[in-house]
C-alpha positions as CSV (number, residue, x, y, z in Angstrom):
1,X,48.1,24.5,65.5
2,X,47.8,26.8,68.5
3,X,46.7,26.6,72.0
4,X,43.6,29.3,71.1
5,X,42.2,26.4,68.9
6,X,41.1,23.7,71.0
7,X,37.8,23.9,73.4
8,X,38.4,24.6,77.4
9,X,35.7,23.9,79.8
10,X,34.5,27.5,80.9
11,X,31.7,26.9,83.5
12,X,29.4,24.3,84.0
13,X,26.1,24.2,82.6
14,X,23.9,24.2,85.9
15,X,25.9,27.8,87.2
16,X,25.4,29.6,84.2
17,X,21.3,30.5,84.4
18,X,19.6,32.6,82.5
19,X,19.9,35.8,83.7
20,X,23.0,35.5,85.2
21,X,26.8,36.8,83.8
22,X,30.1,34.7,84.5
23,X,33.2,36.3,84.5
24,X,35.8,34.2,83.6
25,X,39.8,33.7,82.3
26,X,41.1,31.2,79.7
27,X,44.5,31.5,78.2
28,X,44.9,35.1,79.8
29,X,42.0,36.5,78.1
30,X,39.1,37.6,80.0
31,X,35.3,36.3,79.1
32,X,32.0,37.1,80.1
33,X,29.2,34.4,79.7
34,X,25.2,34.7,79.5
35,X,22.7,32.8,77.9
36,X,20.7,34.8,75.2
37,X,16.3,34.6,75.3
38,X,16.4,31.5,73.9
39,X,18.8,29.6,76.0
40,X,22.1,29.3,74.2
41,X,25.2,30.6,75.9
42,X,27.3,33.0,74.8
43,X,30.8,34.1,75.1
44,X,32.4,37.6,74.9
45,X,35.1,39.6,75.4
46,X,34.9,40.8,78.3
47,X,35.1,44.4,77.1
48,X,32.6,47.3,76.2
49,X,33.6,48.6,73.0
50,X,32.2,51.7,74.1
51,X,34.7,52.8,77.4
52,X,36.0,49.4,78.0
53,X,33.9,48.9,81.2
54,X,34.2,45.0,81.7
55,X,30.9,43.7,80.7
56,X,30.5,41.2,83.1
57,X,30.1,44.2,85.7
58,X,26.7,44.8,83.6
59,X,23.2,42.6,83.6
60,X,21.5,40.6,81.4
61,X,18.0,42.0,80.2
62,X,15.3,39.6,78.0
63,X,19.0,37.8,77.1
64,X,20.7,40.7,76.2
65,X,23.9,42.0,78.0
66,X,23.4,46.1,79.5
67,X,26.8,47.1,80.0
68,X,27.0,48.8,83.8
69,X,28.6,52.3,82.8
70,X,27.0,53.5,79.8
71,X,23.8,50.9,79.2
72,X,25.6,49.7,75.7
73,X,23.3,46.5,75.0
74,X,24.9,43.6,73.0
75,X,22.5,40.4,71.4
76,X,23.9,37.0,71.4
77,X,25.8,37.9,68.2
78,X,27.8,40.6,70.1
79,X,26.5,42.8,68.2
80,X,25.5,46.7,69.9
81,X,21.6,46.7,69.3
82,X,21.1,49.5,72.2
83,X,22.7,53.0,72.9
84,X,20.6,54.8,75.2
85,X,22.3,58.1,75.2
86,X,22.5,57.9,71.2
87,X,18.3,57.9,70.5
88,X,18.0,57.1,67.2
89,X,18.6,53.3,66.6
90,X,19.4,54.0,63.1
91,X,22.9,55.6,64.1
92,X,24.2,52.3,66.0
93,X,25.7,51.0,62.7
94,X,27.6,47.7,62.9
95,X,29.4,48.0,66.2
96,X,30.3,44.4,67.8
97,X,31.8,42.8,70.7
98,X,34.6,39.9,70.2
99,X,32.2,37.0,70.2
100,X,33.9,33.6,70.8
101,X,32.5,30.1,69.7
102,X,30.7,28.0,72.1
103,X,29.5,24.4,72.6
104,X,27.6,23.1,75.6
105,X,28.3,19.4,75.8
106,X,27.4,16.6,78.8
107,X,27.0,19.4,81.5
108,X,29.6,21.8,81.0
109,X,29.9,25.2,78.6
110,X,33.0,25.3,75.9
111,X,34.7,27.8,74.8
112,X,37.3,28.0,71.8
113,X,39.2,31.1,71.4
114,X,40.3,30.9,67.9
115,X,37.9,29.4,65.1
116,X,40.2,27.0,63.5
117,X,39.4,25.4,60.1
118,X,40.0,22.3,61.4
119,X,37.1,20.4,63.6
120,X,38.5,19.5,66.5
121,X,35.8,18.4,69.3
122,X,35.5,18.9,73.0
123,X,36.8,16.0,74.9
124,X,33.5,13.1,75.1
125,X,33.3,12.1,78.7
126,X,34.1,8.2,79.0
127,X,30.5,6.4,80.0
128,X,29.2,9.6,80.5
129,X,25.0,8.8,80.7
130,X,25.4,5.1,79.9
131,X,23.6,2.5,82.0
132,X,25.4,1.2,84.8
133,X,27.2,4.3,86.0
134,X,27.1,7.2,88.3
135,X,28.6,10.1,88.2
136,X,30.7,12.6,90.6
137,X,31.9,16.3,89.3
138,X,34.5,18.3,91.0
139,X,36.1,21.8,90.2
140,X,39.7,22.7,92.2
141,X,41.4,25.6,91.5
142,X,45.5,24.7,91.0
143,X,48.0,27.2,91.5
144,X,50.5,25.7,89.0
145,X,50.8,25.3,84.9
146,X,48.5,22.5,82.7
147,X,51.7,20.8,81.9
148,X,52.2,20.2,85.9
149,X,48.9,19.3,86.4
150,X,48.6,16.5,83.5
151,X,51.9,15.2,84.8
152,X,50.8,14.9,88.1
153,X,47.6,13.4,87.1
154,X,49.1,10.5,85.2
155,X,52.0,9.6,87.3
156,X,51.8,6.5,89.5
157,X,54.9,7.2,92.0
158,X,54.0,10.0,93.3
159,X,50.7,8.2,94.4
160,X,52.8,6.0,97.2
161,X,54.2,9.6,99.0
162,X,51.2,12.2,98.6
163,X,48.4,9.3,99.3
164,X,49.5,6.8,101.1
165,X,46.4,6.4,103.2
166,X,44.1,8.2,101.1
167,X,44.4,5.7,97.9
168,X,47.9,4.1,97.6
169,X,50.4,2.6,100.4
170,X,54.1,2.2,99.5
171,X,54.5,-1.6,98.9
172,X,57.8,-1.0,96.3
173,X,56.2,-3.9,94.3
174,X,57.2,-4.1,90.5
175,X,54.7,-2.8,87.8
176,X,55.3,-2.9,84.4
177,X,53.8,-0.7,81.3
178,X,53.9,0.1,78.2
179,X,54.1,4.0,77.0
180,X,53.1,5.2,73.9
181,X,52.9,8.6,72.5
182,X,51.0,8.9,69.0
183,X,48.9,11.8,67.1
184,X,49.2,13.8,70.2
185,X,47.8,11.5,72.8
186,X,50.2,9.4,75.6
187,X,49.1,6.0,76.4
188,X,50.1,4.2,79.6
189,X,48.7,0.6,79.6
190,X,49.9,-0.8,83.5
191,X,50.3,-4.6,83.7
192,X,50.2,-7.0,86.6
193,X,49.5,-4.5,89.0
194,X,47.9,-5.3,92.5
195,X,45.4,-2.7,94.6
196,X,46.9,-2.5,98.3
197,X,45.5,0.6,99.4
198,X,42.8,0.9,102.2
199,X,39.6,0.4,100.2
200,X,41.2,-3.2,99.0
201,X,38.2,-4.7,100.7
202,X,35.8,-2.6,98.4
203,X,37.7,-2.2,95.3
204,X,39.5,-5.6,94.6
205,X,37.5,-7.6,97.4
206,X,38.9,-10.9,95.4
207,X,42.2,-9.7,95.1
208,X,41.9,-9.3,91.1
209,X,44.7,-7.9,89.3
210,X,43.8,-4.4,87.8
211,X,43.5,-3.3,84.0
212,X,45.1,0.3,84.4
213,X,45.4,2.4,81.9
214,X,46.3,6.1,82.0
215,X,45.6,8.5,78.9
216,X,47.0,12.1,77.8
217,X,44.9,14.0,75.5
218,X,45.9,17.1,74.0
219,X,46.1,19.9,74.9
220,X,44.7,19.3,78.8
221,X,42.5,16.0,79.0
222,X,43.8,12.9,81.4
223,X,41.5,10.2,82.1
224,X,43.2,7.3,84.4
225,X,40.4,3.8,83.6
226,X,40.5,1.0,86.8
227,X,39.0,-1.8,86.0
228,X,38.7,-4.0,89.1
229,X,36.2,-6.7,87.5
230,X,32.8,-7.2,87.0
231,X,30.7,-3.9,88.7
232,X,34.3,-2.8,89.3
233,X,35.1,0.2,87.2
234,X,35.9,3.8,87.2
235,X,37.5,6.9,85.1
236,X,39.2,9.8,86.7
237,X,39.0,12.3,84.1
238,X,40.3,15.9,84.8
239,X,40.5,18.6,82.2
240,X,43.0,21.6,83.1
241,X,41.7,25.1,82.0
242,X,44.7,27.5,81.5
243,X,43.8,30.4,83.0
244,X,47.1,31.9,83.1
245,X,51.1,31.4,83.4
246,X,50.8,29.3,87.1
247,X,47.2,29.3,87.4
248,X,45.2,26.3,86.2
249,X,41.3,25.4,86.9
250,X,40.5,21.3,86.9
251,X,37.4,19.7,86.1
252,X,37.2,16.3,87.6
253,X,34.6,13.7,86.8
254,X,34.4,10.5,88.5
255,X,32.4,7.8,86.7
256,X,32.1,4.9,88.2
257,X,29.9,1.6,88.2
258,X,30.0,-0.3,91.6
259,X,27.0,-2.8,90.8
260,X,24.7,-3.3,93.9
261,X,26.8,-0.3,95.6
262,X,26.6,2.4,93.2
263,X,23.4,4.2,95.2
264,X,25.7,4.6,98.3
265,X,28.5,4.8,96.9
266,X,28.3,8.6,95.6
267,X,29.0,10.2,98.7
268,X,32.1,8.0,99.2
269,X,33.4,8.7,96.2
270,X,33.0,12.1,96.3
271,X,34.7,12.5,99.5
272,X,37.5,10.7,98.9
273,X,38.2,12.5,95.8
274,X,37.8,15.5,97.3
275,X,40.5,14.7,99.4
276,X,43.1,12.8,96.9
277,X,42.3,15.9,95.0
278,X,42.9,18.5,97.8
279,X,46.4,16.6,98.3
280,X,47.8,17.4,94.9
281,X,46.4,20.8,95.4
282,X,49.0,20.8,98.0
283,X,51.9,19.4,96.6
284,X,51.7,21.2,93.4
285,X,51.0,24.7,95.2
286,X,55.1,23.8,96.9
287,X,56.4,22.8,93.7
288,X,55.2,25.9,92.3
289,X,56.6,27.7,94.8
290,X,60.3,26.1,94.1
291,X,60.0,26.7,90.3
292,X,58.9,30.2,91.0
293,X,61.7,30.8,93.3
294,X,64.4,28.2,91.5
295,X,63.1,28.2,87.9
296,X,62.2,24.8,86.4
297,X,65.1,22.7,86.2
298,X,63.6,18.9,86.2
299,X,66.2,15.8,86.7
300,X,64.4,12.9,84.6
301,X,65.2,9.2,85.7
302,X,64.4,6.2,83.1
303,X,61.1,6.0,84.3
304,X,59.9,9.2,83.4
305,X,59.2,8.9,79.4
306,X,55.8,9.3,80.3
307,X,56.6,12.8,81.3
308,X,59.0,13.8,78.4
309,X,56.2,12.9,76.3
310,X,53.6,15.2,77.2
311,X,56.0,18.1,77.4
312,X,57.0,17.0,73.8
313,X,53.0,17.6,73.1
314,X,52.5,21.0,75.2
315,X,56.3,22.1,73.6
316,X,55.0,21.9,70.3
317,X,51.8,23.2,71.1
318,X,52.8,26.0,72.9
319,X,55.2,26.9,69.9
320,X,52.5,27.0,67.2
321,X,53.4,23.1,66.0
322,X,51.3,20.4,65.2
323,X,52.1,17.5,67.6
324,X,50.8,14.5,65.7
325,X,53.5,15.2,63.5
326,X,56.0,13.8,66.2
327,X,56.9,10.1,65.6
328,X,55.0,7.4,67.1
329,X,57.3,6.3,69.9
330,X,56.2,3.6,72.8
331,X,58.7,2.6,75.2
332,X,58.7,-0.5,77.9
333,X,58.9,1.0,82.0
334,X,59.5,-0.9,85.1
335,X,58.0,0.7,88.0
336,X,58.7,-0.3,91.6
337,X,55.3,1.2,94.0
C-alpha cells in the first residue's frame, strides 16, 4: 500500500468550469485539471510531452487542452490529437500525457495518483444531502504535514489553550474515552463530557451530556460527531491534501442539523469555523516553525495513544505497508479539560 493509492480532494466541483484549467499539487506532483466537451473532469500531468511547457499555462478549446507554447492539443484521454506545426494528422501517432484517475463525488473532484488494484473509495461525507441538515464548506491552506494536521484535528486538550473563547474554556474537568485503533482507522468514543464553552446556551441549552466521538481515517480523513440531543448535531470533517513535505490543503465541511435554527444558523456556523479554523492555522504554522528549526522530537504523556496511533497508520503508510495489518489495540484515557 502506498500513499499514491488512495483519492485526495483536488478542487471542488463549483471552481472547476468548463472552460477553465486548475493548476494544482498533490503529493509533490503537479496536476492540471479541465473538464472535457461532455463534462467530465480530467486530470493530467501537468507537463507537455512536447517541450515540457506546463499545460496548465495553456486553454481549453471544445474540451480539449491547447498547450501555450507550441498549441499541442490533448483529449480527455491525454492523448495528443493536434500538432499544428506537424500538418498531417496522420503523423501524430500515439503520443499521450500522464492521465490520472478521477472521481467527482458530493461536490468536490478526486484524484488518485496510482491506479491500485484494490477499490478503495473516496471518503463518503457523513449526512451529506440527508434531510434535516445543512451544510458549510471551508478550504485553509496549512503550512505543516497531514500527520500534524489530523493530530491536531482530533485532540481535545489543545482545544482549552488555542480556543478558549472561540469553542472551549479551560474547566480541568475529567473526561474519559476509549481509543481504539483497527484496519487503519482510530476511534475516540468521549464519555461523560459536559459543553462549557460560550455557545452553551445554543448548543446544550438543557445542559445534556455530549456523545463525542472523534474518528481517524486513513490516509487524511478526521471527522469529530457532537451530538447535543434532539436537533443537536454536527460533524467536523476535514480532509488534509498533501501537497508537499510541510504544506498541507484542508477541506472542512460542517454538517450540522439545528432543528428550527438551521436557516439562520449557516452564517454562524460558518464564521465561527472560520475562526476555530484560522486558530489552528496559527498554532500549527509556530510548530512548524520549531520542527523546522529543532527537528521533530515529540515528548508523549499517557494521554497521547491517540496520537501514537495515527503516526503508527501514516508510519506504515508512508513506508509502503499496509496498516490494517497492525493489531487491533483500544486503550482506556482520562483526560482532565
Amino acid at each position: 500500500m502506498n500513499l499514491r493509492d488512495f483519492w485526495y480532494v483536488a478542487a471542488q466541483s463549483s471552481d472547476l468550469r468548463p472552460g477553465a484549467l486548475l493548476s494544482r499539487v498533490l503529493l509533490g506532483q503537479h496536476i492540471v485539471l479541465f473538464r472535457e466537451a461532455a463534462g467530465a473532469a480530467v486530470a493530467l500531468a501537468d507537463r507537455c510531452i512536447h517541450r515540457n511547457a506546463p499545460l496548465s499555462l495553456g486553454r481549453v478549446e471544445n474540451g480539449l487542452l491547447r498547450c501555450g507554447y507550441h498549441g499541442w492539443t490533448y483529449n480527455g484521454e491525454g492523448r495528443v490529437v493536434e500538432i499544428p506545426s506537424l500538418g498531417d494528422p496522420e503523423k501524430i501517432g500515439n503520443r499521450c500525457a500522464t492521465r490520472y484517475d478521477v472521481r467527482e463525488q458530493e461536490g468536490y473532484v478526486y484524484v488518485r495518483l496510482a491506479s491500485s488494484s484494490e477499490q478503495l473509495e473516496p471518503f463518503a461525507m457523513p449526512k451529506h444531502g440527508v434531510a434535516g441538515y445543512r451544510h458549510v464548506r471551508l478550504v485553509h491552506p496549512f503550512r505543516n504535514t497531514v500527520t500534524n494536521c489530523v493530530e491536531n484535528f482530533v485532540d481535545v486538550p489543545h482545544t482549552a489553550y488555542v480556543h478558549p473563547i472561540t469553542f472551549r474554556a479551560p474547566r480541568r474537568r475529567p473526561i474519559d474515552a476509549q481509543v481504539v485503533r483497527e484496519n487503519g482507522s482510530v476511534t475516540v468514543a468521549y464519555e461523560n463530557e459536559v459543553h462549557r464553552g460560550a455557545f452553551r446556551w445554543f448548543l446544550s441549552p438543557n445542559g445534556h451530556k455530549v456523545r463525542h466521538t472523534d474518528r481517524f481515517l486513513m490516509p487524511n480523513v478526521t471527522s469529530v460527531e457532537y451530538d447535543f440531543g434532539p436537533s443537536r448535531h454536527f460533524f467536523i470533517t476535514s480532509q488534509s491534501v498533501p501537497v508537499n513535505e510541510g504544506e498541507t490543503i484542508v477541506y472542512t465541511d460542517v454538517t450540522f442539523n439545528y432543528g428550527i435554527w438551521n436557516a439562520v444558523a449557516r452564517p454562524l456556523v460558518a464564521r465561527r469555523a472560520r475562526r476555530i479554523i484560522g486558530e489552528d492555522v496559527e498554532i500549527l504554522r509556530a510548530q512548524r516553525e520549531v520542527i523546522e528549526r529543532e527537528g521533530e522530537q515529540f515528548t508523549h504523556s499517557p494521554i497521547d495513544v491517540v496520537h501514537l496511533f495515527i503516526e503508527s497508520i501514516r508510519h506504515d503508510l508512508e513506508s509502503g505497508r499496509d496498516p490494517r495489518r497492525l493489531p487491533r489495540e483500544a486503550r482506556s484515557v482520562a483526560f482532565v479539560i
